[in-house]
N, C-alpha and C positions, 0 to 999 in steps of 0.2 A: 504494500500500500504506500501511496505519495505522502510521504508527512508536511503539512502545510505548515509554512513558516507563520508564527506567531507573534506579533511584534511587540506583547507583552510577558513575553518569556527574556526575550532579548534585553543583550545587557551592554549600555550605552559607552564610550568610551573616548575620552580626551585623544587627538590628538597629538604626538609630541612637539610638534611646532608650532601649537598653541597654550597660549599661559592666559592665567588671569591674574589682575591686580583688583584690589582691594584697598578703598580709601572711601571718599564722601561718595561716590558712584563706583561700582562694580562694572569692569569692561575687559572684554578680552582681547588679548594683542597675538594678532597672527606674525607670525616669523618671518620672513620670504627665503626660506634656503635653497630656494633650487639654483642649480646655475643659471638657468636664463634670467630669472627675479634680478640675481645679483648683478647680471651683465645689463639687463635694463635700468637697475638704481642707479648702476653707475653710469650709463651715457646719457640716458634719457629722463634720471634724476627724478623716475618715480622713487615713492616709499618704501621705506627696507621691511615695513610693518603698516599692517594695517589694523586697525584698530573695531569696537565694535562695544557702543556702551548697551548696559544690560538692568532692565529695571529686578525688582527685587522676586520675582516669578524667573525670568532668567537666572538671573544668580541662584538661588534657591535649587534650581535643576542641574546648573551646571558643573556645582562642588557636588553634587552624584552622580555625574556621570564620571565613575572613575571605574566600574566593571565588577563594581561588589553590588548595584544595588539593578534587578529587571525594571524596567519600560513602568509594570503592576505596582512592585516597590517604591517608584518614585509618584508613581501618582496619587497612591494612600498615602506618603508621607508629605504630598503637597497639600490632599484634603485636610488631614490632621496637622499644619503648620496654617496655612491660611481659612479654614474654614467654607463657609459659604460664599465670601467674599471673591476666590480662583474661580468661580462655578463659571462656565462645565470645563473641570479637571482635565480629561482625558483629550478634550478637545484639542484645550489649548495647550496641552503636552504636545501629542501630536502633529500637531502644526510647527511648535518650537522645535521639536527633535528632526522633520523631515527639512527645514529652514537647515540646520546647522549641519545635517546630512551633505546636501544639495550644495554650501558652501567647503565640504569635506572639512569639518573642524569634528567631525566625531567617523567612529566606528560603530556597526551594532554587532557585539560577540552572539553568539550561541550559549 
């Protein structure tokens, strides 16, 4: 039998060329290490990093996405952190996780 991927078994995962900082706003700072990135910073003096601020429902998700906690996990632990207020949870999980997908700043493990 086809086993169907689940995408609340899955378990979300940083990047290593993405960090966060943490101060008055939460924002994440992409890297740029590939060689072309570097070869374009330096003639054509785009940015060596790009940047990406993060209200407090980003942040919140993206200090777990670190591969210990499933897609399931994170989003009972946003219900029981924000309450009513995140309502609807899963949505907007989903939207935020396929967002950060799409710009390859995460992984989803098995």
């Amino acid at each position: 039998m086809k086993q169907r991927n689940n995408l609340l078994l899955k378990r979300p995962i940083g990047r290593p060329h993405v960090a966060a900082e943490v101060g008055n706003e939460s924002r994440l700072v992409v890297h740029h290490n590939h060689w072309i990135s570097k070869l374009c910073t330096r003639f054509f003096r785009t940015p060596a990093q790009t940047y990406f601020n993060l209200d407090s429902y980003g942040s919140f998700v993206w200090f777990h996405c670190n591969g210990e906690y499933t897609v399931g996990d994170i989003a009972r632990l946003m219900s029981e952190e924000f309450g009513t207020e995140a309502e609807p949870v899963m949505e907007r999980l989903i939207v935020f996780l396929r967002i950060l997908i799409g710009r390859k700043l995460i992984n989803l493990q098995d």
